[in-house]
Backbone bond lengths (Angstrom), bond angles and torsions (degrees), N, CA, C in turn:
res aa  C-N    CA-C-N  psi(-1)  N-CA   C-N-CA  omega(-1)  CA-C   N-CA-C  phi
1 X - - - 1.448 - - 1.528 107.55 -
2 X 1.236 109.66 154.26 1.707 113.74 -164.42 1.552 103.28 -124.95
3 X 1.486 112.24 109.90 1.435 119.64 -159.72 1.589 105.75 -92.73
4 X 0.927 129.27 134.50 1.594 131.18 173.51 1.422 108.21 -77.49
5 X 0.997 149.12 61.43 1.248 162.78 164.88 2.081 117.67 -15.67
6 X 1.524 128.60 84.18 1.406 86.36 -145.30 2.369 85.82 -104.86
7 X 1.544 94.91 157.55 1.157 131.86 -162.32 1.422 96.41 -110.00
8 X 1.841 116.32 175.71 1.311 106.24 159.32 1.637 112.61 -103.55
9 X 1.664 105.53 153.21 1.107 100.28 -166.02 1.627 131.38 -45.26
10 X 1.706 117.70 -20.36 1.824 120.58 175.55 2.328 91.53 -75.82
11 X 1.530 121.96 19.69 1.315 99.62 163.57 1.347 108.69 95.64
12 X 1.549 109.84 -41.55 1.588 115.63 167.96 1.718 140.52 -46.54
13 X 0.733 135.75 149.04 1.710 117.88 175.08 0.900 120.51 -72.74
14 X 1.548 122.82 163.43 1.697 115.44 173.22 1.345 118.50 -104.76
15 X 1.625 105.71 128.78 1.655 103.18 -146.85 1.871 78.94 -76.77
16 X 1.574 109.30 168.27 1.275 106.97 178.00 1.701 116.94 -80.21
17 X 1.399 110.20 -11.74 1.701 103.11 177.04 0.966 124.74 -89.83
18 X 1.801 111.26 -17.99 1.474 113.00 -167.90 1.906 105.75 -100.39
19 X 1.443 108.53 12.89 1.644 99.73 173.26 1.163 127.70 -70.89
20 X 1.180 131.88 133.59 1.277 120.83 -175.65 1.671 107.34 -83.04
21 X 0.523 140.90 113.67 1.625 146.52 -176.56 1.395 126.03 -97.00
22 X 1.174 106.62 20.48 1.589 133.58 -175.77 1.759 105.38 -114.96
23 X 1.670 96.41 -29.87 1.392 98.72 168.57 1.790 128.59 -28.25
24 X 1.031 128.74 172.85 1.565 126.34 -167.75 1.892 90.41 -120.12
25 X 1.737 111.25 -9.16 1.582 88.11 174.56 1.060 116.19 -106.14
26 X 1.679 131.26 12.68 1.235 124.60 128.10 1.971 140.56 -74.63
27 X 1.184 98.07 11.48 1.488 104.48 150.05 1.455 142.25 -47.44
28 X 0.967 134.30 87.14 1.322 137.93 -167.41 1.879 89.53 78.57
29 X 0.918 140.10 83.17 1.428 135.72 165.17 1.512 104.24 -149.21
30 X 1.191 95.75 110.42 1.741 117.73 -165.44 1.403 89.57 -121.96
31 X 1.640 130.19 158.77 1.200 150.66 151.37 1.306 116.54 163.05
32 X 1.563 120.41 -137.09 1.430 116.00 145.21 0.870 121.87 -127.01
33 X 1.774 116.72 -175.15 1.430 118.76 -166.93 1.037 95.38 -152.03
34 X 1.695 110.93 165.88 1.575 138.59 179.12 1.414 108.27 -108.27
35 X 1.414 122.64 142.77 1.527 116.98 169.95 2.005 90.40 -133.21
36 X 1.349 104.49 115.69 1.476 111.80 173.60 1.233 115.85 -122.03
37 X 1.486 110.84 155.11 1.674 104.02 -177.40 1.895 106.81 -111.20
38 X 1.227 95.10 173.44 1.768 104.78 -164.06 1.854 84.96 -57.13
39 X 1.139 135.78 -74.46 1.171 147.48 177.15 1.718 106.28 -2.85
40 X 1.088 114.29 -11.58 1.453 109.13 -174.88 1.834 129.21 94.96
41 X 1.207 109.85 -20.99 1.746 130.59 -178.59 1.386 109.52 -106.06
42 X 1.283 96.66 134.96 1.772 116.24 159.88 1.490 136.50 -41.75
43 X 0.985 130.40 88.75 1.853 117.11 -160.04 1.383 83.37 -88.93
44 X 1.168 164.25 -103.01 1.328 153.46 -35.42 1.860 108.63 160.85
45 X 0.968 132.71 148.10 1.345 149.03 -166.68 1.133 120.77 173.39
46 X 1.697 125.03 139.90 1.124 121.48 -158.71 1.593 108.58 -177.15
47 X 1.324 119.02 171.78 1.586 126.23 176.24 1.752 113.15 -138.59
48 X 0.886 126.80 125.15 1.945 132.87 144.79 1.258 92.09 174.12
49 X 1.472 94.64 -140.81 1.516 106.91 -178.01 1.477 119.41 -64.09
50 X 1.411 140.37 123.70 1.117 168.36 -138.81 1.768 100.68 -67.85
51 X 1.763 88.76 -64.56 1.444 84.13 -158.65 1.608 98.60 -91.98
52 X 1.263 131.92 -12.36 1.486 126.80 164.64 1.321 115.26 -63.05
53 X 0.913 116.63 -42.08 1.827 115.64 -176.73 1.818 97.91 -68.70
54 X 1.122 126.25 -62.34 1.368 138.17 -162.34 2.029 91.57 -62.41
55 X 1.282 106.87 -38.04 1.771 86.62 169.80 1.159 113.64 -111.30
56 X 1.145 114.62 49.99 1.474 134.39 167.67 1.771 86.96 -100.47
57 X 1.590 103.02 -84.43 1.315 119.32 167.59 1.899 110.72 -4.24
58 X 0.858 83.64 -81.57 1.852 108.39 -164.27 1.419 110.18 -31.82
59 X 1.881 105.41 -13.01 1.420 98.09 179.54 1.186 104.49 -117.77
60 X 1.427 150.57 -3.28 1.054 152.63 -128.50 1.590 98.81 -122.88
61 X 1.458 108.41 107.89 1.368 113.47 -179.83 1.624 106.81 -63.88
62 X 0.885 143.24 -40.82 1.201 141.12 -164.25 2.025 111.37 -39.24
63 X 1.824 85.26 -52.68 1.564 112.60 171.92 2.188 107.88 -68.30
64 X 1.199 89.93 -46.94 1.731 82.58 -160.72 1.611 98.73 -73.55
65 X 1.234 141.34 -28.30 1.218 131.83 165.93 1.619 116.07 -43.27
66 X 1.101 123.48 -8.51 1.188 143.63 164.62 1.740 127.61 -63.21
67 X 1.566 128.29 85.47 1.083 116.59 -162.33 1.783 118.92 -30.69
68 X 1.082 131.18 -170.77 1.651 146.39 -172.09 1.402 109.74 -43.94
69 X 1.288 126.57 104.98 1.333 146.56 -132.93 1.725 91.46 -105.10
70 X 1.317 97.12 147.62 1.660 105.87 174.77 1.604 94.46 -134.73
71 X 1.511 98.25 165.33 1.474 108.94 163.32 1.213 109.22 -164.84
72 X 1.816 137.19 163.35 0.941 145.75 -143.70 1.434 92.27 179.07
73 X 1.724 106.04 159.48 1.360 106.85 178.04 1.532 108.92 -177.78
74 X 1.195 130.41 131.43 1.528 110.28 -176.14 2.126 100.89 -138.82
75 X 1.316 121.29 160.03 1.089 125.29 -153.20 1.708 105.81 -73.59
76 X 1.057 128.66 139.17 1.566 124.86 161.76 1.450 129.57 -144.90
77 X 1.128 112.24 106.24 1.736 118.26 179.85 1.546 100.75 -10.56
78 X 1.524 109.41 137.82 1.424 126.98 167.50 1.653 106.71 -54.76
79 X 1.220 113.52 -42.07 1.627 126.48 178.07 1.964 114.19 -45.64
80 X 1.713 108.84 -26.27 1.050 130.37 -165.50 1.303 131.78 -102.55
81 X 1.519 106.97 -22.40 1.409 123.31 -149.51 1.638 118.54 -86.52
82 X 1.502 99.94 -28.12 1.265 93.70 161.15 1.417 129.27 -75.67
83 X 0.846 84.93 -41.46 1.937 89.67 176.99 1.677 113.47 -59.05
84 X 1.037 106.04 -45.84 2.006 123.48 159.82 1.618 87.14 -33.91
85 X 1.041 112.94 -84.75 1.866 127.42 -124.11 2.222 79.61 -80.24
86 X 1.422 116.76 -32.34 1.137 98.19 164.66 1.648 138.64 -70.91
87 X 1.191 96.66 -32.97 1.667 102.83 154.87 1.100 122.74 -65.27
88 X 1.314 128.49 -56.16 1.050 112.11 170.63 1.870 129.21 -64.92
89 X 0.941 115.86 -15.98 1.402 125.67 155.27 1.767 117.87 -54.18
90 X 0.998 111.19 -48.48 1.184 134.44 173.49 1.375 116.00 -65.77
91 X 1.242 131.45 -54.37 1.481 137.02 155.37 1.487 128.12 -56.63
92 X 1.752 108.37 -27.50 1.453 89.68 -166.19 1.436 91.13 -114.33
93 X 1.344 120.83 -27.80 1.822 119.39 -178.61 1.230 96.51 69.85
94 X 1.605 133.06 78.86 1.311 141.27 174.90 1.736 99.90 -75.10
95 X 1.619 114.41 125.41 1.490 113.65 157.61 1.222 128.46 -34.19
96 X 1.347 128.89 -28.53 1.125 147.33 -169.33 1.604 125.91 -107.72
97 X 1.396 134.86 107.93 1.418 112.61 178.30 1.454 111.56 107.54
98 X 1.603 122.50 123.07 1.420 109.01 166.80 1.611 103.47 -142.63
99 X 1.313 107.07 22.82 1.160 84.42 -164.67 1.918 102.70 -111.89
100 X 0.976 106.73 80.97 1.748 124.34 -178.45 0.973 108.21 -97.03
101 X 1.808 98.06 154.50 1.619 113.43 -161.89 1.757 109.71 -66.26
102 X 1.458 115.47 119.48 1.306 111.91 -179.84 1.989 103.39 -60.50
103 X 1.184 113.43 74.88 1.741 116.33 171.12 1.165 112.35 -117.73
104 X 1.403 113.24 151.87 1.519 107.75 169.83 1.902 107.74 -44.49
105 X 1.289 109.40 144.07 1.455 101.15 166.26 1.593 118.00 -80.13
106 X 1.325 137.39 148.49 1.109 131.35 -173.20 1.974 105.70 -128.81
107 X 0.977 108.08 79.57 1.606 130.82 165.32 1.755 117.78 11.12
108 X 0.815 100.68 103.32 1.762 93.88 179.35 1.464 110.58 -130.56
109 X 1.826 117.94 176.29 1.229 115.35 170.68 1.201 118.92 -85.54
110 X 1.349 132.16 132.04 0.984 147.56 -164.78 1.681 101.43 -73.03
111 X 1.763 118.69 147.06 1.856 93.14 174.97 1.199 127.78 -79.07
112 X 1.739 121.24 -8.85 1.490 101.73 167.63 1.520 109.86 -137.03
């Protein structure tokens, strides 16, 4: 499956503190998402609603002790998501989190 990965529009990433999450293009924007730090490693991974999980995140020391925070996220049928969020669990080995959907994983593009 071929994930649309979304960025900010100058190409850059979206750091995780500075999103506005009030935005109107997280409206109805369900799938999963990545939360990575500048350091190079995965902290965090996850699936539902976009901008609830991500300000869930935003407070959670566990995550912000984490040098300069990134995040990314692109849309995926509810039908899909476990298997998504298990591959990608599986591929990136997030510091954070183990408790993923026991599903077959189903292969996607990674965002970079």
């Amino acid at each position: 499956m071929n994930l649309d990965w979304i960025k900010y529009p100058d190409g850059n990433w979206c750091n995780l503190l500075g999103l506005n999450l009030d935005d109107p293009h997280f409206n109805n924007m369900d799938g999963v998402y990545i939360i990575w730090s500048d350091k190079g490693y995965v902290v965090r991974l996850g699936q539902g609603t976009v901008k609830d999980r991500i300000r869930d995140h935003r407070v959670n020391q566990l995550i912000l002790k984490h040098p300069t925070l990134y995040a990314t996220w692109a849309q995926v049928p509810v039908t899909y998501r476990g298997r998504v969020e298990r591959y990608l669990a599986d591929a990136l080995k997030p510091v954070i989190g183990n408790a993923f959907p026991q599903e077959p994983p189903l292969q996607v593009n990674l965002p970079w």
